[in-house]
N, C-alpha and C positions, 0 to 999 in steps of 0.2 A: 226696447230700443236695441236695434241691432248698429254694431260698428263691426267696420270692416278694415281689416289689420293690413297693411301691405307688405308684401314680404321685403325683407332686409336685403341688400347687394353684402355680398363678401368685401370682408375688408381687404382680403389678402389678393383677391381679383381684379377687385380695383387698384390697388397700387402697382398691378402689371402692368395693368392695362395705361395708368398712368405713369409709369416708367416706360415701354413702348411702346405708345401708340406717336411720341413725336419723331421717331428713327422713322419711319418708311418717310413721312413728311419731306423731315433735311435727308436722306436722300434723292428723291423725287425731286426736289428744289434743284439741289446741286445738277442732276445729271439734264435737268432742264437748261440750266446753265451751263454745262460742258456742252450741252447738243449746240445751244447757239454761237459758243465759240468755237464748235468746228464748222458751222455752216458760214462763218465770216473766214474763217483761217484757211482750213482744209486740212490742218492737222492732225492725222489720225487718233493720234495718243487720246484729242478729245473724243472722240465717240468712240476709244474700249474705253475709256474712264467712265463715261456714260453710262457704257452697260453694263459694268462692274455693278454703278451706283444702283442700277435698276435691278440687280439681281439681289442686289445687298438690300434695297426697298421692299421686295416682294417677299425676301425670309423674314426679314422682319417685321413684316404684318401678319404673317397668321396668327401669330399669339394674340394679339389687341383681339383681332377680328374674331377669333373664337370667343373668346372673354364676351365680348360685344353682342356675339350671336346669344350664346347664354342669357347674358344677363337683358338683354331686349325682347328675345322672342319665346325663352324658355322659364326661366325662373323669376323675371318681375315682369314679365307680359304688362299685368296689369299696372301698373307703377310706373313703367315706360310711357313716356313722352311722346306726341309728333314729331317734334325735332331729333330725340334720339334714334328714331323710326327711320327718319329721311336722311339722320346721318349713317348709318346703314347700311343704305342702300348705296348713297352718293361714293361709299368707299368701296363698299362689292363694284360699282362700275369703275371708278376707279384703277380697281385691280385688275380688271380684267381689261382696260385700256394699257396697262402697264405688261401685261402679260404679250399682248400684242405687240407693245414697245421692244420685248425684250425680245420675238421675233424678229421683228424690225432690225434689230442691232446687230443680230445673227446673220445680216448677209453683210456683203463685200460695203466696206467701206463709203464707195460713194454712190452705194445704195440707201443708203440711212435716209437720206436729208433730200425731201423736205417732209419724210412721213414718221422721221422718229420726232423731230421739232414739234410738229401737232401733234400726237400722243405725249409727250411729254408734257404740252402745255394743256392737252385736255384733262392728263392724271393731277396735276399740280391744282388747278382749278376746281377740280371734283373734288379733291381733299379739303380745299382752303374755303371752299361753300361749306361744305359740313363742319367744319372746325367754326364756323362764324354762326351754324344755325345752330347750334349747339351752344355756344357763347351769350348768343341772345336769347335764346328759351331758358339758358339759366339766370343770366341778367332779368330776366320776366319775372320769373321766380322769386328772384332774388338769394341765390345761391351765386356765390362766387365760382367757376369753373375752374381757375386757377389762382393760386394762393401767391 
C-alpha cells in the first residue's frame, strides 16, 4: 500500500499572507470609490487620493502574491486546488489592470476618467471573483476560509 503525504503550507506564510492579502482589496475598493466621486464632482483631491490608493494597493500585494506564487505553484503544486489555481491568476490580471490604472492616474487630471473608473472597476471585480472562488472551494471542502 503506497500513501501519498502532501506537503504542509508554512504556518508563518500563511498568516502573511492572511494578514495581507485584504490591504490591496480595501485599497482597490476605496480608490474605486474616489474615481467615481471625481467622475461626479471633478474634484481633483479625488483622483490623487485614487492614485495614492492604487500605489498603496500594488505595494501591498507583492508579498500575498509571492506567498501565493510559492505556495500554489511551487511547494504544494500538488495539494493546490482549481480554485486557488484560478485565484492566481484572476489576481496576476488584476494587478496588472491596476498597474495600467496607476498609469492612467499619472496623466493630467481630466484625463483619468472615464479610463481609470473601468480599470478600477475591472481590478475590484478580478479581486472579489477570486476572493468568492476561493470561499466556495473551501465552503466545498468544508474548511472554513475565515474564522
Amino acid at each position: 500500500m503506497h500513501s501519498h503525504v502532501l506537503p504542509r503550507r508554512n504556518v508563518v506564510a500563511n498568516a502573511i499572507y492572511g494578514l495581507l492579502n485584504p490591504i490591496p482589496f480595501g485599497c482597490f475598493v476605496a480608490a474605486l470609490i474616489f474615481d467615481i466621486v471625481y467622475a461626479r464632482t471633478g474634484v481633483i483631491l479625488w483622483m490623487k487620493g485614487a492614485a495614492w490608493l492604487i500605489v498603496f494597493g500594488l505595494l501591498f500585494a507583492i508579498v500575498p502574491r509571492l506567498v501565493n506564487l510559492t505556495q500554489v505553484w511551487i511547494t504544494s503544486r500538488h495539494a493546490a486546488v482549481r480554485g486557488e489555481r484560478l485565484d492566481f491568476w484572476l489576481n496576476l490580471v488584476a494587478i496588472v489592470a491596476a498597474i495600467f490604472n496607476a498609469f492612467v492616474h499619472s496623466r493630467d487630471a481630466y484625463a483619468v476618467i472615464p479610463e481609470g473608473v473601468w480599470l478600477s472597476a475591472v481590478t475590484v471585480l478580478l479581486l472579489a471573483i477570486g476572493h468568492i472562488v476561493v470561499a466556495v472551494r473551501a465552503s466545498d471542502r468544508g474548511v472554513l476560509a475565515h474564522d
